[in-house]
C-alpha positions as CSV (number, residue, x, y, z in Angstrom):
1,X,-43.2,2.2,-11.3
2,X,-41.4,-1.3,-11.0
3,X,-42.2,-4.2,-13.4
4,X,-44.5,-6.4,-12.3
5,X,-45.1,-9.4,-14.4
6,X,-47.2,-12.6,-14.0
7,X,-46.5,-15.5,-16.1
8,X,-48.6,-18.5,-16.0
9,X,-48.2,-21.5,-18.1
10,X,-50.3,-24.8,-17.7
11,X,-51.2,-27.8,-19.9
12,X,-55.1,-27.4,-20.6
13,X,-57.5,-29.7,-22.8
14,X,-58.7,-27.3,-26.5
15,X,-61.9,-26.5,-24.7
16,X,-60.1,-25.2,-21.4
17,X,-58.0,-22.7,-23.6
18,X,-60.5,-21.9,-25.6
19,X,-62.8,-21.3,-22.4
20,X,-59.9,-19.4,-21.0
21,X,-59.7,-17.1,-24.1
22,X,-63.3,-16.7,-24.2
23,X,-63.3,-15.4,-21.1
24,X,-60.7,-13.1,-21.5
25,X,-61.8,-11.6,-24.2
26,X,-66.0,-11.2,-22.7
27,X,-64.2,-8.8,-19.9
28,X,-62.6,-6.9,-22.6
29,X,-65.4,-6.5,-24.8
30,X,-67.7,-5.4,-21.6
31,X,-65.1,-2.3,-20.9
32,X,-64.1,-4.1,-17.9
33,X,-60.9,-3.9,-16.3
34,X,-58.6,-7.0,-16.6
35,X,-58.1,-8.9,-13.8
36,X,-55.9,-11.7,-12.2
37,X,-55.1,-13.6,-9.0
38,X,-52.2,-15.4,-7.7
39,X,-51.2,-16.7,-5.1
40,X,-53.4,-14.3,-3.0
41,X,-52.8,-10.9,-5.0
42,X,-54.8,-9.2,-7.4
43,X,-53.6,-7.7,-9.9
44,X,-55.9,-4.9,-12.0
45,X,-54.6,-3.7,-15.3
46,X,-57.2,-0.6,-16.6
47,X,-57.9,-1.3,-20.4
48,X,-58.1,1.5,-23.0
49,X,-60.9,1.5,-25.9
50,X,-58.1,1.2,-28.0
51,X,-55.4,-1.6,-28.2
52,X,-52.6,-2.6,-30.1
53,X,-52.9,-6.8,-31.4
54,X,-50.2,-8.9,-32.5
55,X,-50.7,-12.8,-33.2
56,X,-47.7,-14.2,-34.2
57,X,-47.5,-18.2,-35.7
58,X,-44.1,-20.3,-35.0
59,X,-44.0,-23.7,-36.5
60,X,-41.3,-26.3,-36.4
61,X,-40.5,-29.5,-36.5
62,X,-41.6,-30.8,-33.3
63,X,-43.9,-28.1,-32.0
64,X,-46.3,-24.8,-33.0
65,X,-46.4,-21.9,-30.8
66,X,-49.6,-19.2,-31.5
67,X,-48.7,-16.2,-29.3
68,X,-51.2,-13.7,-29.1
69,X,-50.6,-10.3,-27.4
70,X,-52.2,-7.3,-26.3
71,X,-50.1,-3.8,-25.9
72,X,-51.5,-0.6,-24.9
């Protein structure tokens, strides 16, 4: 299978992203599959009961990067 990936990167208020996450992670919890649409696709990407988390914390000078990811 070819590699298909979807990066999207937008400038949201602390509630937004944190609505975003939330939201993220109440599809996960229900044993739903993960979904996303752009520009007119869907995208479907089936969810094992078991995943593999990584949050990773970059600070510098003039900016801080939380990166949080999901592998399975």
């Amino acid at each position: 299978m070819d590699l298909v990936k979807l990066e999207d990167k937008q400038t949201l208020s602390r509630e937004d992203a944190a609505a975003h996450l939330r939201a993220i992670a109440d599809e996960l919890a229900s044993g739903n599959d993960f979904r996303i649409e752009r520009d007119g696709l869907r995208f479907v990407a089936k969810v094992p009961a078991t995943v593999r988390l990584k949050v990773e914390l970059e600070v510098e000078d003039d900016e801080t990067e939380l990166e949080i990811e999901l592998t399975w």
